[in-house]
PyMOL Python script that loads the backbone (N, CA, C, O; Angstrom):
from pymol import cmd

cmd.read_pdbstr("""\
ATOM      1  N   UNK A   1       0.818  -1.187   0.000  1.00  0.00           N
ATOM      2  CA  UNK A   1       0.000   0.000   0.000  1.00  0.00           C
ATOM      3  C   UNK A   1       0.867   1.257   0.000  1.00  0.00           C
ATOM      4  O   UNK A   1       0.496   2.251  -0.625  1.00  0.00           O
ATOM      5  N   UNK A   2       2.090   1.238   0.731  1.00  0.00           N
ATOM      6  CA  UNK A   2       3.141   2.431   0.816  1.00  0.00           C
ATOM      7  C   UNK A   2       3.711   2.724  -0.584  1.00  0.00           C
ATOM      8  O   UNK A   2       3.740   3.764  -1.243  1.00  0.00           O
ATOM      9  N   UNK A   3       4.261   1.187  -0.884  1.00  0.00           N
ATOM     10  CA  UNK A   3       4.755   1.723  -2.197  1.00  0.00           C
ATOM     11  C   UNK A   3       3.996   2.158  -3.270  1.00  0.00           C
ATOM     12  O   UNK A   3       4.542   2.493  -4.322  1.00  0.00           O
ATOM     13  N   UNK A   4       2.686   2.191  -3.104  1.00  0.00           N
ATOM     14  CA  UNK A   4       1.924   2.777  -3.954  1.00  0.00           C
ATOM     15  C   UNK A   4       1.708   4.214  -4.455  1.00  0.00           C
ATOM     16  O   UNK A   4       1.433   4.747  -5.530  1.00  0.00           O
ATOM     17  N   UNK A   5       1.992   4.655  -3.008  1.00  0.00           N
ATOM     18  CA  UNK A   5       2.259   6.400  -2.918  1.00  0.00           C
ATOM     19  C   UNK A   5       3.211   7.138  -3.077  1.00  0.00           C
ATOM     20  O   UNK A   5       3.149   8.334  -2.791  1.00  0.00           O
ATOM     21  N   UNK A   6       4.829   6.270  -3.817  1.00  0.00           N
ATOM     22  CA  UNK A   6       5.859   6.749  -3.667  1.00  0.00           C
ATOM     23  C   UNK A   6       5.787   8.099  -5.113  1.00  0.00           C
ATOM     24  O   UNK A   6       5.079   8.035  -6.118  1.00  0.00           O
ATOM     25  N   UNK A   7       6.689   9.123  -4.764  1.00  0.00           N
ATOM     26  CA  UNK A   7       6.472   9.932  -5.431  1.00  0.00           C
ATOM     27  C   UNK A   7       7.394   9.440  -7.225  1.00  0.00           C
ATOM     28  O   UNK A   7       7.005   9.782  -8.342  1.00  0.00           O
ATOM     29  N   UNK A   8       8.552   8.639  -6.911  1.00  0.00           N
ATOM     30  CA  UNK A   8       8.452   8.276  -7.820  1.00  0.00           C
ATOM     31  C   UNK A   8       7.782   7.427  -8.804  1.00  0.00           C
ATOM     32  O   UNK A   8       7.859   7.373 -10.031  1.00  0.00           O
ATOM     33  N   UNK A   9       6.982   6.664  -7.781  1.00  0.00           N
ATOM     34  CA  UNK A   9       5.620   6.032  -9.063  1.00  0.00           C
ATOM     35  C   UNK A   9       4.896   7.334  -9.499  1.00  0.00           C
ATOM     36  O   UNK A   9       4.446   7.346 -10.645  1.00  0.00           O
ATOM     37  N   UNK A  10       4.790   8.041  -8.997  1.00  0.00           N
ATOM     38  CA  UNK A  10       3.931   9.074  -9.462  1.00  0.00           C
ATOM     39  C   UNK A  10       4.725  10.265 -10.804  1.00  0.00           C
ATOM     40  O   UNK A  10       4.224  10.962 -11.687  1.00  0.00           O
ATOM     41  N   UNK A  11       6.219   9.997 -10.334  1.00  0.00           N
ATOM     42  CA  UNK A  11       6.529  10.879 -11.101  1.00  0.00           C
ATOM     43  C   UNK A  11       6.495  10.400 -12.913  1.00  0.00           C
ATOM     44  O   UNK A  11       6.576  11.162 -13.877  1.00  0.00           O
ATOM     45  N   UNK A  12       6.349   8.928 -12.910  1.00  0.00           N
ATOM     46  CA  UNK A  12       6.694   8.216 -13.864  1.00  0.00           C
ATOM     47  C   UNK A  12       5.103   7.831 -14.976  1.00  0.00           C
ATOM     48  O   UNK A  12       4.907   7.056 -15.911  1.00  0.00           O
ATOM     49  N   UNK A  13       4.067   9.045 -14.094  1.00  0.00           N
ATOM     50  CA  UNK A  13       2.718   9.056 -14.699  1.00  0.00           C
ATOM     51  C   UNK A  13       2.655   9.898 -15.733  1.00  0.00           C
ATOM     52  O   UNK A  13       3.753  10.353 -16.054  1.00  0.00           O
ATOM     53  N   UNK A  14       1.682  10.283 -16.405  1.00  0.00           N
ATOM     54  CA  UNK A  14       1.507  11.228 -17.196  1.00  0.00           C
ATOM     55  C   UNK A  14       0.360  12.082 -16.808  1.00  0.00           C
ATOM     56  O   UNK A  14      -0.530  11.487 -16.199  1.00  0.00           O
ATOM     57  N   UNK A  15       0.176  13.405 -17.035  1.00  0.00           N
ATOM     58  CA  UNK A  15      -0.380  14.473 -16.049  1.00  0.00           C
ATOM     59  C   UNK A  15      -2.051  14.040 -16.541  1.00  0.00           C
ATOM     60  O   UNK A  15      -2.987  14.089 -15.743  1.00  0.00           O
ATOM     61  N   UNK A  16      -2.216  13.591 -18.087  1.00  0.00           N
ATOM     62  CA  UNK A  16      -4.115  12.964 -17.271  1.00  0.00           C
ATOM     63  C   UNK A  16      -3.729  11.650 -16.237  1.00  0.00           C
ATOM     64  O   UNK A  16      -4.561  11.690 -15.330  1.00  0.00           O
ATOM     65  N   UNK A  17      -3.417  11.268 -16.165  1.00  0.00           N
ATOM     66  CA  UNK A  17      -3.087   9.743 -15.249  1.00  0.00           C
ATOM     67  C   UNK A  17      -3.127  10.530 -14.017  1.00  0.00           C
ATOM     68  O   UNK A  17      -4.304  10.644 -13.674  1.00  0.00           O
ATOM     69  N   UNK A  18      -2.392  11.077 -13.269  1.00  0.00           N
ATOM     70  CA  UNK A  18      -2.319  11.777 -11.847  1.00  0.00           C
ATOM     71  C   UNK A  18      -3.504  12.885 -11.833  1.00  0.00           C
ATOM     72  O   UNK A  18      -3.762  13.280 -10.696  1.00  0.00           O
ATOM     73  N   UNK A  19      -4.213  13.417 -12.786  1.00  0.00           N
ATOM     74  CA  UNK A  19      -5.561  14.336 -12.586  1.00  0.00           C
ATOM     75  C   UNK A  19      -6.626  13.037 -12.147  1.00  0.00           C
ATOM     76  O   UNK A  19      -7.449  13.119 -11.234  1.00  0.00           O
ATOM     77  N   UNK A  20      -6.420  11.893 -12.970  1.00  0.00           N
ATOM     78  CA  UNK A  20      -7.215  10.839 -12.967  1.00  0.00           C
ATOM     79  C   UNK A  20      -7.110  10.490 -11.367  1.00  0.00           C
ATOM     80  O   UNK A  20      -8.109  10.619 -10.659  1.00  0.00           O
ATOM     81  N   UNK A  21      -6.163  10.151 -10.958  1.00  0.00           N
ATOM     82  CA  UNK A  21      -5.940   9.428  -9.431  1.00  0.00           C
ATOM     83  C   UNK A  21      -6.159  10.250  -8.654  1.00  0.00           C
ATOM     84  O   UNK A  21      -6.692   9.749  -7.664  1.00  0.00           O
ATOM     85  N   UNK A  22      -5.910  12.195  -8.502  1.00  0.00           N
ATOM     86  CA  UNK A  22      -6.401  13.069  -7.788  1.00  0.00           C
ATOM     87  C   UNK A  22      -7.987  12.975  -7.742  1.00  0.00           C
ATOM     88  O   UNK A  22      -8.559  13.464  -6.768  1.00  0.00           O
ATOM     89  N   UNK A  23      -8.885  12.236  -8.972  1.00  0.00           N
ATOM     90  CA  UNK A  23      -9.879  12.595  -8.968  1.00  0.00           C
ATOM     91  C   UNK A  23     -10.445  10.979  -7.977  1.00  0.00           C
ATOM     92  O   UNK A  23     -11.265  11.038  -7.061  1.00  0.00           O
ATOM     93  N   UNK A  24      -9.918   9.946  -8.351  1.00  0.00           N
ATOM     94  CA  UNK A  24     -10.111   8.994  -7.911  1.00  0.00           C
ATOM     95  C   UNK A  24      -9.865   8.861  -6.038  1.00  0.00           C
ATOM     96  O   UNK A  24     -10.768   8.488  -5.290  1.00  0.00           O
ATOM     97  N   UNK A  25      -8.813   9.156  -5.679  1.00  0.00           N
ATOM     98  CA  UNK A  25      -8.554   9.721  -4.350  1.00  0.00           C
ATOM     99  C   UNK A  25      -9.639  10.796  -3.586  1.00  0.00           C
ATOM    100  O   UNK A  25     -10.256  10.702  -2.525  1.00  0.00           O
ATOM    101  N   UNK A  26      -9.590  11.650  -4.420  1.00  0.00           N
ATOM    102  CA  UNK A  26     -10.977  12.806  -3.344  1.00  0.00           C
ATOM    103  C   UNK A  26     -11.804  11.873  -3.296  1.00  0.00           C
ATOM    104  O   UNK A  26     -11.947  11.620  -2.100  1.00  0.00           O
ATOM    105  N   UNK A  27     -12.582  11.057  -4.038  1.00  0.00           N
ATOM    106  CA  UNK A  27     -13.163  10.236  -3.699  1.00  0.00           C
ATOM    107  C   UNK A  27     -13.009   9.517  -2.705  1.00  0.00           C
ATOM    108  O   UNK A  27     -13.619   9.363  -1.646  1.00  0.00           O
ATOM    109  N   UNK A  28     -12.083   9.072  -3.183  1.00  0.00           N
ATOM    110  CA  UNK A  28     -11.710   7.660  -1.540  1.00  0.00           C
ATOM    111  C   UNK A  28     -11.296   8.269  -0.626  1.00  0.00           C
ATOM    112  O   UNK A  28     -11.084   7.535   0.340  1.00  0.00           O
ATOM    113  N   UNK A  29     -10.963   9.788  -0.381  1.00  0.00           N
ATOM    114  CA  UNK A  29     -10.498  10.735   1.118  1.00  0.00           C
ATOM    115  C   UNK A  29     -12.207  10.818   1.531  1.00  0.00           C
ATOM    116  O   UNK A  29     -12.467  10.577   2.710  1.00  0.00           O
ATOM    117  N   UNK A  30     -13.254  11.116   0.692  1.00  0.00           N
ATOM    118  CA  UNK A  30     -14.804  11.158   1.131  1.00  0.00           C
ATOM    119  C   UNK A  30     -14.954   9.699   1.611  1.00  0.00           C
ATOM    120  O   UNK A  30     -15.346   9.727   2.777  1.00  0.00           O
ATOM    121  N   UNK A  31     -14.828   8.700   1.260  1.00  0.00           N
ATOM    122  CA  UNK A  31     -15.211   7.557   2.078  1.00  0.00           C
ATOM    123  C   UNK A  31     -14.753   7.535   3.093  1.00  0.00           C
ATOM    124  O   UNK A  31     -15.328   8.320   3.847  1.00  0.00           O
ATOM    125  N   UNK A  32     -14.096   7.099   3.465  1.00  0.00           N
ATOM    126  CA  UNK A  32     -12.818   7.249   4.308  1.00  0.00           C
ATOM    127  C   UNK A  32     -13.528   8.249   5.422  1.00  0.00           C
ATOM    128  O   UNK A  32     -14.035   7.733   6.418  1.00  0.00           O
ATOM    129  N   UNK A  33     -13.552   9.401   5.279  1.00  0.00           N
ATOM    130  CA  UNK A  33     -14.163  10.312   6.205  1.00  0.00           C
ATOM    131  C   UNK A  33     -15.400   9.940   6.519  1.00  0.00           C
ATOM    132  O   UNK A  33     -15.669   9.754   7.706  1.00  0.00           O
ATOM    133  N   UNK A  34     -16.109   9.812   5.796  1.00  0.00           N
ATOM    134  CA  UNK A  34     -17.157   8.829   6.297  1.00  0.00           C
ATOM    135  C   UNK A  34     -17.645   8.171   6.972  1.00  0.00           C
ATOM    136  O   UNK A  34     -18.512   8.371   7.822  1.00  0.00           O
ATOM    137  N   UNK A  35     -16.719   6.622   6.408  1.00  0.00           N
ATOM    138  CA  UNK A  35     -16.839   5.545   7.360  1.00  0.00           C
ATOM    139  C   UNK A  35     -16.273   6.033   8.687  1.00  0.00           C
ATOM    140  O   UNK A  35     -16.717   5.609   9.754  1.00  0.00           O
ATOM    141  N   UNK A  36     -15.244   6.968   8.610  1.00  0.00           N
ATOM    142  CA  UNK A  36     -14.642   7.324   9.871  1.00  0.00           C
ATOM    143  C   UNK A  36     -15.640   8.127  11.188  1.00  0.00           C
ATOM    144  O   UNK A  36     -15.432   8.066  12.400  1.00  0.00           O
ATOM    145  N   UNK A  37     -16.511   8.704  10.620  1.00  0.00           N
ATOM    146  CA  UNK A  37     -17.469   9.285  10.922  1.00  0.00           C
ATOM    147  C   UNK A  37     -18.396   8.569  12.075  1.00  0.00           C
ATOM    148  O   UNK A  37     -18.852   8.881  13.175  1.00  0.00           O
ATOM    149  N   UNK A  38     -18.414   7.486  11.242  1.00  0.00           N
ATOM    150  CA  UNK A  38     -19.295   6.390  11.591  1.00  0.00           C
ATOM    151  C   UNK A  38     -18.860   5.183  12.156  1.00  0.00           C
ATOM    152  O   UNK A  38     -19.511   4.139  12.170  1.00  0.00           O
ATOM    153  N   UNK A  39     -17.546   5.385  12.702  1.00  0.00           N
ATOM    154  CA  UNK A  39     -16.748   4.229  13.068  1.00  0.00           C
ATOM    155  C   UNK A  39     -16.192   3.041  13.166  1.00  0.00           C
ATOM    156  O   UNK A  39     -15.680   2.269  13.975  1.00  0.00           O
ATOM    157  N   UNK A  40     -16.676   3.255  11.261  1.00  0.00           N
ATOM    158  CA  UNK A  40     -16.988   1.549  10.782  1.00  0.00           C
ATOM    159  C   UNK A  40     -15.101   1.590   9.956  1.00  0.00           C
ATOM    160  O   UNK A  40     -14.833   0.710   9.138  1.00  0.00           O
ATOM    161  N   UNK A  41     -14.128   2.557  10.279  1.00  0.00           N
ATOM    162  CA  UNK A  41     -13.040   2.653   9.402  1.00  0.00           C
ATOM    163  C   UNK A  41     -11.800   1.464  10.449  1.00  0.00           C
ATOM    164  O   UNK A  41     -11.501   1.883  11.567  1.00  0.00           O
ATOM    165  N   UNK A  42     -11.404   0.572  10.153  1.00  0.00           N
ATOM    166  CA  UNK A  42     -10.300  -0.296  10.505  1.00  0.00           C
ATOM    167  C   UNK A  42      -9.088   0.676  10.788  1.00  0.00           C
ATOM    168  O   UNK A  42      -8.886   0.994  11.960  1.00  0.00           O
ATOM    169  N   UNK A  43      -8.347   1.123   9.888  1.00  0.00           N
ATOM    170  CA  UNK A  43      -7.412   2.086  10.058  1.00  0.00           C
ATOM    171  C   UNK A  43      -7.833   3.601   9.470  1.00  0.00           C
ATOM    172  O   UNK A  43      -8.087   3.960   8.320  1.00  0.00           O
ATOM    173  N   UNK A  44      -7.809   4.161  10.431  1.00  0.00           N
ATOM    174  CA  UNK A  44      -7.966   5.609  10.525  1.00  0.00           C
ATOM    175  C   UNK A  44      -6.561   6.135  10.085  1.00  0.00           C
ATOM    176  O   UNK A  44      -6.565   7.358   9.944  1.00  0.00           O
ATOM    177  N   UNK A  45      -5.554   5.632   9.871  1.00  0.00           N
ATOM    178  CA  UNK A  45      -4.268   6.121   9.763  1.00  0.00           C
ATOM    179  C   UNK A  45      -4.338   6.149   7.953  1.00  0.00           C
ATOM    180  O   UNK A  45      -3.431   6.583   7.244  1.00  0.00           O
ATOM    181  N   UNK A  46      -5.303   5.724   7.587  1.00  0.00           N
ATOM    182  CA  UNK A  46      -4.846   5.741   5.985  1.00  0.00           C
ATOM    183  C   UNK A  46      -5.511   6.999   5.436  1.00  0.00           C
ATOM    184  O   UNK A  46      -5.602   7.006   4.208  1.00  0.00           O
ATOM    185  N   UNK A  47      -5.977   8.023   6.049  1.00  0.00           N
ATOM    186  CA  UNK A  47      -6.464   8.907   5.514  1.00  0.00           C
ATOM    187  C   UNK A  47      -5.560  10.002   5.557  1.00  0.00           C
ATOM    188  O   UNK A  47      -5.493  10.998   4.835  1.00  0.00           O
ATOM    189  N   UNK A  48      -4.778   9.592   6.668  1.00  0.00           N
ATOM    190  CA  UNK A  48      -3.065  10.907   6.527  1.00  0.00           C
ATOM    191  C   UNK A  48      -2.858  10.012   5.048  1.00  0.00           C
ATOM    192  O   UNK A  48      -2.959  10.504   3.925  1.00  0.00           O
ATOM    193  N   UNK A  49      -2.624   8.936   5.284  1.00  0.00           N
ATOM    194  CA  UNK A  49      -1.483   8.237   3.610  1.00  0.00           C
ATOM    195  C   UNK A  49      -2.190   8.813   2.147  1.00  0.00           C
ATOM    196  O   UNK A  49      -1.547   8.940   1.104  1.00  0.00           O
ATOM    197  N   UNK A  50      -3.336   9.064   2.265  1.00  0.00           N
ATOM    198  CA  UNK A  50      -4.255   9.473   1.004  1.00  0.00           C
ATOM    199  C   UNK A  50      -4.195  10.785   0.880  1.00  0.00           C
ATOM    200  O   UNK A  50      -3.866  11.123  -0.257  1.00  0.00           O
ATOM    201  N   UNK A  51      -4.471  12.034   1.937  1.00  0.00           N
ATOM    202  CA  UNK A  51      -3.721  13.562   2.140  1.00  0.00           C
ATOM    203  C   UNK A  51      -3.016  13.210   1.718  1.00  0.00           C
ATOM    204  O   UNK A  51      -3.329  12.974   0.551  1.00  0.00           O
ATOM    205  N   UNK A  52      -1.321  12.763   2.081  1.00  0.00           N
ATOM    206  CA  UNK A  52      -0.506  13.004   1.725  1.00  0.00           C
ATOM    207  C   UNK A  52      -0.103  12.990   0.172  1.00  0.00           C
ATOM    208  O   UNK A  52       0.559  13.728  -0.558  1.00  0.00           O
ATOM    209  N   UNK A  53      -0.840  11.762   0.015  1.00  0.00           N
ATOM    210  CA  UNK A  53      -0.808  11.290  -1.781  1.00  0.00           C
ATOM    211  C   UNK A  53      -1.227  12.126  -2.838  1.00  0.00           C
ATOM    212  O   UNK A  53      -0.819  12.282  -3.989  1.00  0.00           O
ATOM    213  N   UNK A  54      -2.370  12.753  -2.007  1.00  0.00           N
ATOM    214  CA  UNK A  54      -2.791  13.860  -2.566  1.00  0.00           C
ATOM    215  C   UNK A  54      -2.235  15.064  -3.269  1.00  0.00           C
ATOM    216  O   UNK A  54      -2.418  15.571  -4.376  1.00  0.00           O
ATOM    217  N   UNK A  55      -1.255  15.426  -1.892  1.00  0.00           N
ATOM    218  CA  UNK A  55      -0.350  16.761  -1.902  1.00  0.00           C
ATOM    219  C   UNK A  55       0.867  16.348  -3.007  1.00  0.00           C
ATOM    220  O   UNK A  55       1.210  17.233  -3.791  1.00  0.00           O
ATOM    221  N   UNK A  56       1.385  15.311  -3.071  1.00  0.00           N
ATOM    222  CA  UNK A  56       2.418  15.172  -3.631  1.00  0.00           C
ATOM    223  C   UNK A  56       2.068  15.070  -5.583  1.00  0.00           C
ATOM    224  O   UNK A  56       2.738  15.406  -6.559  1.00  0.00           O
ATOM    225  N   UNK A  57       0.654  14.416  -5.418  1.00  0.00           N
ATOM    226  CA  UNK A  57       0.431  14.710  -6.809  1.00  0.00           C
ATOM    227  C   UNK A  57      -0.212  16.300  -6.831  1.00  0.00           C
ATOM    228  O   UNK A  57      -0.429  16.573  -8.012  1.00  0.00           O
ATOM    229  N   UNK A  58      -0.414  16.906  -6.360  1.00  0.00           N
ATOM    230  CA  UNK A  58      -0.856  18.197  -6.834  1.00  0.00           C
ATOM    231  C   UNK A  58       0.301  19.062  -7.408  1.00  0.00           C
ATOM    232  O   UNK A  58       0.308  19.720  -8.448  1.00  0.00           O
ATOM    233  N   UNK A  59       1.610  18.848  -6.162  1.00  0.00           N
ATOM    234  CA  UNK A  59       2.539  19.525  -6.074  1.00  0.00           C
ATOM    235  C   UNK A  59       3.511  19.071  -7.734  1.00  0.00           C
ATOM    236  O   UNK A  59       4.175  19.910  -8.344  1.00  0.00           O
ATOM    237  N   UNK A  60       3.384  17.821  -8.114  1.00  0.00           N
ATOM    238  CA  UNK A  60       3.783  17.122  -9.198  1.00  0.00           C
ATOM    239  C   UNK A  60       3.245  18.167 -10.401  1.00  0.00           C
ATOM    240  O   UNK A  60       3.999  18.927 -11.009  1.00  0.00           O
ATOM    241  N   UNK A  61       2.040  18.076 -10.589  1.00  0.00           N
ATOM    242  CA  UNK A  61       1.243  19.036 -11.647  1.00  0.00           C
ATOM    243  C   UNK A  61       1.684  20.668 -11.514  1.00  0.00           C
ATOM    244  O   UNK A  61       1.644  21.462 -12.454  1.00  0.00           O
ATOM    245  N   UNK A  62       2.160  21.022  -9.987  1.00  0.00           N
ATOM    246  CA  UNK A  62       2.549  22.193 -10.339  1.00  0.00           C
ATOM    247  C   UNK A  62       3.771  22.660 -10.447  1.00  0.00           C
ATOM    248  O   UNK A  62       4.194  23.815 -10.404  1.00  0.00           O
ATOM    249  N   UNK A  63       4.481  21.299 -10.642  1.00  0.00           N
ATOM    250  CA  UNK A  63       5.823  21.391 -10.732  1.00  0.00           C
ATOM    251  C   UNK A  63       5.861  21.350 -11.814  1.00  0.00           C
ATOM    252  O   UNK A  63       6.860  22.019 -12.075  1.00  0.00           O
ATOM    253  N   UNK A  64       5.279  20.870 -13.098  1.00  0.00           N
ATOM    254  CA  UNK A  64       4.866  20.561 -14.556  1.00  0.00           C
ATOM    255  C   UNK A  64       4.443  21.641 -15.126  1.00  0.00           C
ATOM    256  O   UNK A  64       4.489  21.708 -16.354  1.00  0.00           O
ATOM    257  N   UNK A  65       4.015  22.558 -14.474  1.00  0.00           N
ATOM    258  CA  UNK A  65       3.609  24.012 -14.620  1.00  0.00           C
ATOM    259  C   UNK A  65       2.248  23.485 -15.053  1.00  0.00           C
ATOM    260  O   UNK A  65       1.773  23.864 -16.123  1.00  0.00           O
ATOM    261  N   UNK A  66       1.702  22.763 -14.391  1.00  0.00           N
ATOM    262  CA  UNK A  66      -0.244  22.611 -15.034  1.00  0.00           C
ATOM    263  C   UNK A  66      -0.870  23.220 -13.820  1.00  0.00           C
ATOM    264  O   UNK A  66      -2.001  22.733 -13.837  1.00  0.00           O
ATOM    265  N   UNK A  67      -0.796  23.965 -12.825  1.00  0.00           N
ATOM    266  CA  UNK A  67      -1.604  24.531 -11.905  1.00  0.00           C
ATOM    267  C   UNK A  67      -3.118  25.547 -12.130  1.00  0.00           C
ATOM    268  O   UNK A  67      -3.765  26.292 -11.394  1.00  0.00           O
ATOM    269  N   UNK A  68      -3.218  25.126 -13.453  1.00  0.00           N
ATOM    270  CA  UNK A  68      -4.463  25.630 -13.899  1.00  0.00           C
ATOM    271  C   UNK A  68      -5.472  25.159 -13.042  1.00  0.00           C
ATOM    272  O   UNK A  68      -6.286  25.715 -12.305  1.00  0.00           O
ATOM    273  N   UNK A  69      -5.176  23.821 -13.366  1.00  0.00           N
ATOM    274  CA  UNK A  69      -6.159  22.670 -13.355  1.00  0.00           C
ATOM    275  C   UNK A  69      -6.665  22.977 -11.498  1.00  0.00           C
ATOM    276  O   UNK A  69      -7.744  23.058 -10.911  1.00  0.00           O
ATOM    277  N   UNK A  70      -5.155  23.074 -11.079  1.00  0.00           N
ATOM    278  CA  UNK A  70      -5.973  23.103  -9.261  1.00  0.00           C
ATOM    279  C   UNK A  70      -6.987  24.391  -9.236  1.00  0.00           C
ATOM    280  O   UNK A  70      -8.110  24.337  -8.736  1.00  0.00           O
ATOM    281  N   UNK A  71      -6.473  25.453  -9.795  1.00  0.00           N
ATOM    282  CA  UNK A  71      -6.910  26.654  -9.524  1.00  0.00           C
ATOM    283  C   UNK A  71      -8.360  26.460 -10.187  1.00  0.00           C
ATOM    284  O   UNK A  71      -9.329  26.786  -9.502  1.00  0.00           O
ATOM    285  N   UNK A  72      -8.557  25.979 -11.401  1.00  0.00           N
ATOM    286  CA  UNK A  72      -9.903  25.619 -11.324  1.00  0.00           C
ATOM    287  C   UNK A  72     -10.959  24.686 -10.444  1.00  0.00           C
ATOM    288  O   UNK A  72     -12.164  24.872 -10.272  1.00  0.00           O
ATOM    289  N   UNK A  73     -10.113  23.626  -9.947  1.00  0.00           N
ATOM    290  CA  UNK A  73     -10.770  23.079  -9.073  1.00  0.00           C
ATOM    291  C   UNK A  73     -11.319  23.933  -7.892  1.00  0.00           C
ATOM    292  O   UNK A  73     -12.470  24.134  -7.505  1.00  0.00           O
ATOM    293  N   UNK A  74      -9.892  24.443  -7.371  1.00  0.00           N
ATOM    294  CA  UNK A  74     -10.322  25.334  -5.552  1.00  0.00           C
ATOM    295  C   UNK A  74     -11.921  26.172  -6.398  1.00  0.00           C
ATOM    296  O   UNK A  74     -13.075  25.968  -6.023  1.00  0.00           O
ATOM    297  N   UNK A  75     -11.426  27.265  -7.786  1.00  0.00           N
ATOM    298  CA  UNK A  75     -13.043  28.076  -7.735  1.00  0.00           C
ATOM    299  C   UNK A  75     -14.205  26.979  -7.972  1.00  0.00           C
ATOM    300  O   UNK A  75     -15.127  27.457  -7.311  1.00  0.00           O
ATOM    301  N   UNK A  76     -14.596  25.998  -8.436  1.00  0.00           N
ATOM    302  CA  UNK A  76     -15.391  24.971  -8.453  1.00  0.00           C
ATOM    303  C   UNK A  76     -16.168  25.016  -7.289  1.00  0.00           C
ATOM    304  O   UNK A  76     -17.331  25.366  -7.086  1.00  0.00           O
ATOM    305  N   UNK A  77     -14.964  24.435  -6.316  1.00  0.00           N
ATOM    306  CA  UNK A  77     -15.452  24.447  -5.143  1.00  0.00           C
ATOM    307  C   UNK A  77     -15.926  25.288  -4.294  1.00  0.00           C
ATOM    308  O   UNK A  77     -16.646  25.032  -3.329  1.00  0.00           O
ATOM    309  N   UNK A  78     -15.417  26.596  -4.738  1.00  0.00           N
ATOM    310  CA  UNK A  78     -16.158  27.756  -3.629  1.00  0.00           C
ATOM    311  C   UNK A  78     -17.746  27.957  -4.469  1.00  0.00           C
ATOM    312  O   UNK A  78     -18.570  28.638  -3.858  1.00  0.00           O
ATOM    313  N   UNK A  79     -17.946  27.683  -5.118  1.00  0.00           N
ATOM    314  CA  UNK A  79     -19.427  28.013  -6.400  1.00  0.00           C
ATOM    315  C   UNK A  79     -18.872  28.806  -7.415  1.00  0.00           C
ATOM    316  O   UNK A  79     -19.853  28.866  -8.156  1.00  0.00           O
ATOM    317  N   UNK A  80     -18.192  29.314  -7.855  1.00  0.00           N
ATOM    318  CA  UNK A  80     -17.612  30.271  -8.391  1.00  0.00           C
ATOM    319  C   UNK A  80     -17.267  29.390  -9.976  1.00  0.00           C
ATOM    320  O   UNK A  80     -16.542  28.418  -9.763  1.00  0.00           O
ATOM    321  N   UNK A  81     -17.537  29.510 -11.032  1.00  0.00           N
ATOM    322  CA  UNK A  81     -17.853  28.840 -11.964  1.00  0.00           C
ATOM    323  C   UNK A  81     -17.018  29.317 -13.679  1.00  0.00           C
ATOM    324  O   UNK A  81     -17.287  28.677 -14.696  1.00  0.00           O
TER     325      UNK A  81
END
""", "prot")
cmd.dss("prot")
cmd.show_as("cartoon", "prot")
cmd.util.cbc("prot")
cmd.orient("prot")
């Protein structure tokens, strides 16, 4: 599961592939919170490992100079369209 998050697997993606897994991840950070919610989560510790996975692919894309893409996301999210 660790080596899954290493930044060099990630670096060795291509930038739809890591938009893809950022999109796939918020997802699974919402379950996760969830079940956690509800106390049905086994390890609560995997939701730091998924943050973190998170940050490192964002930081990847804006190291690529694609930081469009976040900046459209954050206004998305405020309603802002």
């Amino acid at each position: 599961m660790a080596s899954e998050y290493k930044a060099q697997t990630f670096r060795e993606m291509t930038s739809d592939e890591i938009r893809q897994k950022l999109r796939d991840m918020s997802e699974e950070l919402f379950n996760l919170r969830f079940r956690n919610s509800m106390k049905q989560l086994d390890n609560p510790l995997r939701i730091r490992e998924v943050r973190k996975a998170m940050a490192r692919l964002k930081t990847l894309l804006k190291e690529r100079g694609e930081q469009e893409y976040l900046v459209e996301k954050v206004k998305k999210g405020k309603g802002e369209s």
